[in-house]
C-alpha positions as CSV (number, residue, x, y, z in Angstrom):
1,X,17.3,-29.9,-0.8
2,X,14.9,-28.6,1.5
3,X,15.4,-26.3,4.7
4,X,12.7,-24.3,5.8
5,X,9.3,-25.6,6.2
6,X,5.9,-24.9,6.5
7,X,4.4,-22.5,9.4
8,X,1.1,-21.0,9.0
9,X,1.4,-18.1,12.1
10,X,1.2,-14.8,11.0
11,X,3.2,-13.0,13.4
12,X,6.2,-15.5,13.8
13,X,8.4,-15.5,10.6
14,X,12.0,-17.2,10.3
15,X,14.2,-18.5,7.5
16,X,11.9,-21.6,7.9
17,X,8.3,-20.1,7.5
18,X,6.3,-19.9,5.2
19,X,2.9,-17.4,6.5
20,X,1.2,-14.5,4.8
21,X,0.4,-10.8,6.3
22,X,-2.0,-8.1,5.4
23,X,0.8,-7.0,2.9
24,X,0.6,-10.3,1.1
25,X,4.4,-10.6,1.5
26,X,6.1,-14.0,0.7
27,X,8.2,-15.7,3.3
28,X,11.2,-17.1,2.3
29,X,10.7,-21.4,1.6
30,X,14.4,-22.4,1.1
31,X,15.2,-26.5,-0.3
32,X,18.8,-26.3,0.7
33,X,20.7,-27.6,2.9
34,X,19.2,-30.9,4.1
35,X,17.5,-33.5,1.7
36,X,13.9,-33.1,1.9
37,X,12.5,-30.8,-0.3
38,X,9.3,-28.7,1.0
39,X,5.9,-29.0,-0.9
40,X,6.3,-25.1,-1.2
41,X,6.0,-23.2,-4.3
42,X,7.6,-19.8,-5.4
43,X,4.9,-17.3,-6.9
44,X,5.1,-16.2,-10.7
45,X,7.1,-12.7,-11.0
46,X,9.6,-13.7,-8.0
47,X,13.0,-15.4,-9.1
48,X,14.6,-17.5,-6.4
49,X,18.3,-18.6,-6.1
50,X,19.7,-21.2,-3.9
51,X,23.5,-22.1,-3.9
52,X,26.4,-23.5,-1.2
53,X,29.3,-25.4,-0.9
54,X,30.0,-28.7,0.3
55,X,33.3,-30.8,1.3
56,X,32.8,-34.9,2.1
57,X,35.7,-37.3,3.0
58,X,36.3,-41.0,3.9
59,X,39.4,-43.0,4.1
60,X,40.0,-43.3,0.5
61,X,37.9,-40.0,-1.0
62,X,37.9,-36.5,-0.7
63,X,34.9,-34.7,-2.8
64,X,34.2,-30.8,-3.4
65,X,30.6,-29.8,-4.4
66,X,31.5,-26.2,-5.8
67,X,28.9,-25.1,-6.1
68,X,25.4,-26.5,-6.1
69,X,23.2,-23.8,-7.4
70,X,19.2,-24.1,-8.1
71,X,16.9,-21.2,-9.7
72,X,13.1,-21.5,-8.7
73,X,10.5,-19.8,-10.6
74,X,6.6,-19.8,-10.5
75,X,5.1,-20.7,-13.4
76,X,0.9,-20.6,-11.6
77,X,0.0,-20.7,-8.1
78,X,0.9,-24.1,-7.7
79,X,3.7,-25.0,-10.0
80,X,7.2,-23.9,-10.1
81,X,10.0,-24.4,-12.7
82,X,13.5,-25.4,-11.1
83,X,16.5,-25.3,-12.9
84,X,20.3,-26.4,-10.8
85,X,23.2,-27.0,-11.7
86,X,26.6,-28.5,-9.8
87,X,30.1,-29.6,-9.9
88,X,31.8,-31.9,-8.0
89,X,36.0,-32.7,-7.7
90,X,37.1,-35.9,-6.5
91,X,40.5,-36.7,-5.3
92,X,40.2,-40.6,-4.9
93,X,43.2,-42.8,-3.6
94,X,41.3,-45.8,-5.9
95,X,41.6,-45.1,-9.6
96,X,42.3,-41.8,-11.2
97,X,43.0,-38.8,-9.4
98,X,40.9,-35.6,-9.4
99,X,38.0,-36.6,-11.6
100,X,35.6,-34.2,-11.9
101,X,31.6,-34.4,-12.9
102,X,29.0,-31.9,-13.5
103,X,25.6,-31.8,-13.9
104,X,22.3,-30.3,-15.0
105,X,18.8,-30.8,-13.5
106,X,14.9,-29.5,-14.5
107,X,12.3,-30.5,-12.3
108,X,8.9,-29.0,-12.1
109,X,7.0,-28.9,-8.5
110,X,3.6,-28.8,-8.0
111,X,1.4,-29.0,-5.1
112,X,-1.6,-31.2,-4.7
113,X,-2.7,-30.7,-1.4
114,X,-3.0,-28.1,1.1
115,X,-2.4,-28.6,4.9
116,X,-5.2,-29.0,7.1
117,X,-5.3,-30.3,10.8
118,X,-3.4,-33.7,10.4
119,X,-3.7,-33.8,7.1
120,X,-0.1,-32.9,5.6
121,X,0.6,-30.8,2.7
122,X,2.0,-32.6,-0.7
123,X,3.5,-31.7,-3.9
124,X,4.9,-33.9,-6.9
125,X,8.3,-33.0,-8.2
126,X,9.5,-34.5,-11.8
127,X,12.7,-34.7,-12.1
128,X,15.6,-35.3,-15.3
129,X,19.4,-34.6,-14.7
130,X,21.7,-34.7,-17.3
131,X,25.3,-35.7,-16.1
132,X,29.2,-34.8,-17.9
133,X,32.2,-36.0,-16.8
134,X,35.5,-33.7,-17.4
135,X,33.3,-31.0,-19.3
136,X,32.4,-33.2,-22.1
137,X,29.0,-33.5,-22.6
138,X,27.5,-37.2,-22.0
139,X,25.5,-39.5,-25.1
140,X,25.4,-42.2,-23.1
141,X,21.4,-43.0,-21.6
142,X,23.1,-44.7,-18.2
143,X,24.4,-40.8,-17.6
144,X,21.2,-39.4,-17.5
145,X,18.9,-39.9,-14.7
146,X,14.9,-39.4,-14.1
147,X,13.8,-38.9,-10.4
148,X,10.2,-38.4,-9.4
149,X,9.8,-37.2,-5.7
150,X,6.4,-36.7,-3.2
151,X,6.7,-34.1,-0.7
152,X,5.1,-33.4,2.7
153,X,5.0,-31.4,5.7
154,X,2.9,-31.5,8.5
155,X,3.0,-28.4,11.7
156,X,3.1,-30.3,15.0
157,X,3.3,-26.9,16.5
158,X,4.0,-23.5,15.5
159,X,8.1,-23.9,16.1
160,X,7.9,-27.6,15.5
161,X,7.4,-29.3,11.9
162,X,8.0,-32.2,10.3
163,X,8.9,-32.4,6.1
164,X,9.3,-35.7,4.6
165,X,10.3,-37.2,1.0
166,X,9.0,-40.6,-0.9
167,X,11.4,-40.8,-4.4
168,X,12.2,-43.2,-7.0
169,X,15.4,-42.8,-9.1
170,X,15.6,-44.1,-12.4
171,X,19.9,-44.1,-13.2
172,X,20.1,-45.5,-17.1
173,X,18.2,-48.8,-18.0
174,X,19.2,-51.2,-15.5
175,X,20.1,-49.3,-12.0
176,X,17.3,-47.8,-9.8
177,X,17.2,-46.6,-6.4
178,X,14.6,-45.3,-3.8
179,X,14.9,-42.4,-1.0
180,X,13.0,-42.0,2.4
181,X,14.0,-38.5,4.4
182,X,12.5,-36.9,7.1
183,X,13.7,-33.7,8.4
184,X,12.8,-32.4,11.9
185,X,12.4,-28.7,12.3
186,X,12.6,-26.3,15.7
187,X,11.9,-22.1,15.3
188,X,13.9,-21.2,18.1
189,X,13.4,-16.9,17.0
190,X,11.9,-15.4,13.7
191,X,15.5,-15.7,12.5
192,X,17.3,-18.5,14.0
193,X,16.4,-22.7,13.1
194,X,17.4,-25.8,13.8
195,X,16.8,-29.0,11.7
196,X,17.9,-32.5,11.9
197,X,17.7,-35.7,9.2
198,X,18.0,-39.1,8.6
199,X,17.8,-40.2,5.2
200,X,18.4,-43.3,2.5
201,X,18.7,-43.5,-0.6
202,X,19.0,-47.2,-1.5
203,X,18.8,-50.1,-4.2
204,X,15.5,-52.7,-3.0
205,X,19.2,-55.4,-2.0
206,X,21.2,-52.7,0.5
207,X,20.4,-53.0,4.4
208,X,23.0,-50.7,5.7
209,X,22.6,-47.0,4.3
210,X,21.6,-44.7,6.5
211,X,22.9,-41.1,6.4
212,X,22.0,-38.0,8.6
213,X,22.5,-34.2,8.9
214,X,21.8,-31.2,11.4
215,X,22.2,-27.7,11.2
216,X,21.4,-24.6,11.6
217,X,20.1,-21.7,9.3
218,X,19.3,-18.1,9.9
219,X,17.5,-15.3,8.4
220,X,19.6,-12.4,7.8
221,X,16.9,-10.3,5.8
222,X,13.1,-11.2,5.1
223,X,14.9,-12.2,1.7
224,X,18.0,-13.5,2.0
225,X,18.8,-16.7,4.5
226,X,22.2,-18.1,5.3
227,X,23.0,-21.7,6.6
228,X,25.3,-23.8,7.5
229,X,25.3,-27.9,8.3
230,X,27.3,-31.3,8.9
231,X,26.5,-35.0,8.8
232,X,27.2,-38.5,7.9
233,X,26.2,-40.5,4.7
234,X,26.6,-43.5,3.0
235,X,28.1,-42.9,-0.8
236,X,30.1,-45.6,-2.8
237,X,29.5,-48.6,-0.6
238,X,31.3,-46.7,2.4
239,X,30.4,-43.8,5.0
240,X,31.8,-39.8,4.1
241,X,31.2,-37.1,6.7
242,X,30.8,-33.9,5.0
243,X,30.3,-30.3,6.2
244,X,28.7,-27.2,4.1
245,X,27.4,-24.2,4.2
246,X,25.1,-21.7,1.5
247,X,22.9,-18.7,1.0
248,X,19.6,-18.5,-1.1
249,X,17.7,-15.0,-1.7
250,X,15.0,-14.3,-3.4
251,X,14.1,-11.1,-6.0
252,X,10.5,-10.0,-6.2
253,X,9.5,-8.7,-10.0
254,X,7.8,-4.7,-9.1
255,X,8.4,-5.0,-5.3
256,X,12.9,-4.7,-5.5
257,X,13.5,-2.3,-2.5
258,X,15.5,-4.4,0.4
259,X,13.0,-4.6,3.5
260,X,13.5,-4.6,6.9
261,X,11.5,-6.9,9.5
262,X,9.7,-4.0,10.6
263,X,8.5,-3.3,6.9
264,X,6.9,-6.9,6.8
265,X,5.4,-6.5,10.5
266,X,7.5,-8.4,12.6
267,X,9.2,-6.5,15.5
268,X,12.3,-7.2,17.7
């Protein structure tokens, strides 16, 4: 989910900023790698893709995430469409061996409120994700899940932020759960970031689930952003540690040619 975060300065710019310039250029608002998602929307006429890789293990599971890919699209000012898609491999000493799922998500963000002094920026994100196990598509209601999520971000500085989730997670008729993130971000240059996150995502019985990542991500282009990352988290009544890494870009409809840093204002 989401990586870079909200930073209203106009002449600092890195794969985590979001900012405007006399040229009305859009920075780059990324929800990949970490968990939190941003309460940032991408303008009509620019088409956003997001996708990575991910490897988890624990004593009894290995699990491939290849890929996860998520297209963003603004649909108004405020709203964007979202439409992801992943597939995951497990090789499982419990059960059967290399099952595999995949999956298919549209969500719809939309922000509410605008950032001002203490006040953080929010945004509402519907969610429905349809689920298949070993390319057949599923019928069943318990494989389908409905996920609405609020979003905020509050600037305690101009390198240091703070975006944080509230979501509920509906799984069939009789299973829900409820996640609480908060990711903490540093701009150490207009390219380079840091982030880290503690997370859970939890029935109202479980106590211990608690899950964390870090990492870093850097901004190779005023367009394109790489990143890379590693944590803990609690899956399947047990702990995995997982490492991944992506790239998400962005293509603006009438404004295609590649720019520079320079082209946008922001000098070395």
């Amino acid at each position: 989910m989401a990586v870079l975060r909200i930073l209203l300065i106009a002449s600092v710019v890195t794969g985590r900023v979001v900012a405007q310039t006399s040229s009305d250029f859009e920075w780059l608002s990324i929800d990949r790698p970490d968990v939190s998602n941003l309460p940032v929307t991408v303008r009509p006429g620019h088409f956003q893709v997001e996708m990575g890789m991910e490897y988890d293990k624990n004593a009894n599971a290995n699990e491939w995430y290849l890929p996860n890919f998520m297209f963003r699209t603004g649909l108004g000012q405020k709203t964007e469409l979202r439409l992801g898609t992943y597939f995951v491999r497990i090789d499982s000493a419990l059960g059967r061996q290399n099952e595999r799922f995949s999956g298919f998500s549209v969500s719809v963000k939309h922000r509410i409120v605008e950032e001002k002094g203490w006040r953080p920026s929010i945004a509402i994100q519907p969610e429905v994700n349809f689920l298949t196990s070993r390319g057949e598509a599923t019928t069943d209601l318990s494989e389908w899940t409905y996920d609405f999520l609020l979003l905020f971000n509050n600037t305690f500085h101009r390198q240091v932020f703070l975006n944080y989730n509230l979501g509920f997670f509906w799984i069939g008729s009789d299973e829900s759960r409820m996640l609480v993130s908060a990711s903490l971000s540093f701009l150490h240059t207009h390219r380079l970031g840091y982030f880290v996150e503690g997370y859970t995502l939890r029935t109202w019985e479980e106590r211990s689930n608690f899950s964390f990542d870090a990492g870093i991500t850097y901004l190779a282009a005023p367009r394109l952003q790489l990143d890379l990352y590693a944590g803990k988290r609690w899956a399947l009544g047990s702990p995995f540690k997982f490492v991944g890494g992506g790239v998400g870009f962005r293509i603006d409809r009438g404004d295609l040619k590649p720019k520079s840093f320079s082209d946008i204002g922001i000098h070395h």
